[in-house]
N, C-alpha and C positions, 0 to 999 in steps of 0.2 A: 822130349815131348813128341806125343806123335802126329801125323796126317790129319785132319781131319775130312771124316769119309763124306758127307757132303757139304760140300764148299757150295756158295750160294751158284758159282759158275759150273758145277756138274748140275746140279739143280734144275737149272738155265737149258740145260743143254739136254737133260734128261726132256725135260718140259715141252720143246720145240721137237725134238724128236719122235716123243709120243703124240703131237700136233700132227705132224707130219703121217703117221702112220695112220691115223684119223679120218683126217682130209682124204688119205688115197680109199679108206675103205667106203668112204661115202661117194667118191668122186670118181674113184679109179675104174677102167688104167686110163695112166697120164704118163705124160712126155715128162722129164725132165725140168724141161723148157717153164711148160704145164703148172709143175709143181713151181719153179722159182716165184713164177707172177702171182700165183696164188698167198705164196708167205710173203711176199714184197706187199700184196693187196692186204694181208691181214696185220702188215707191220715188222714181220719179224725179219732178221737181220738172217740172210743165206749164207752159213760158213759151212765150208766142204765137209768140215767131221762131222754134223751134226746129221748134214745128208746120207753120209755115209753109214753112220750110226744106226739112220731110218731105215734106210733101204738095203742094206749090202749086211747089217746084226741082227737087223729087228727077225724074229722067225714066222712072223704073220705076212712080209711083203717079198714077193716075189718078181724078177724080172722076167716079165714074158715078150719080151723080143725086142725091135726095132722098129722105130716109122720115120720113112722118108718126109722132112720138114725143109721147106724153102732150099732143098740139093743137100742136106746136113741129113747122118740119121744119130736121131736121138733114141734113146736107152728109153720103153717102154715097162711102167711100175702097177702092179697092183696088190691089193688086196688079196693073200690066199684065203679065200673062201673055206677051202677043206679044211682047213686049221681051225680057221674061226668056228665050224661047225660041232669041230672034236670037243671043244670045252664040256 
């Protein structure tokens, strides 16, 4: 028997990711930081693949740089606009 291709937990994870991508093109850029309190504020539960899924696979979110936050720098996320435009 085989895999089944979406399990309610890819689903999930699909769901939260596309959130995430969302959230940055209405909101973005944001920190890191930024984005955690925002999905903690909207309820959803921060697991590193889902982040990473968003920001690091998705081909709409781009990292453009660094900001110095309380002596820490955190990974600056947005929305690529040029992408969004090409549709």
């Amino acid at each position: 028997m085989g895999r089944k291709r979406w399990t309610p937990e890819r689903q999930r994870t699909l769901k939260e990711a596309d959130w995430i991508v969302g959230w940055l093109r209405t909101n973005g850029p944001a920190t890191t930081r930024q984005l955690v309190q925002a999905m903690q504020t909207e309820g959803l539960e921060v697991r590193a693949h889902v982040m990473n899924k968003a920001l690091r696979r998705s081909p709409f979110i781009v990292h453009c740089g660094h900001q110095e936050v309380e002596g820490s720098s955190l990974s600056l996320w947005d929305f690529d606009r040029k992408a969004g435009e090409e549709e």
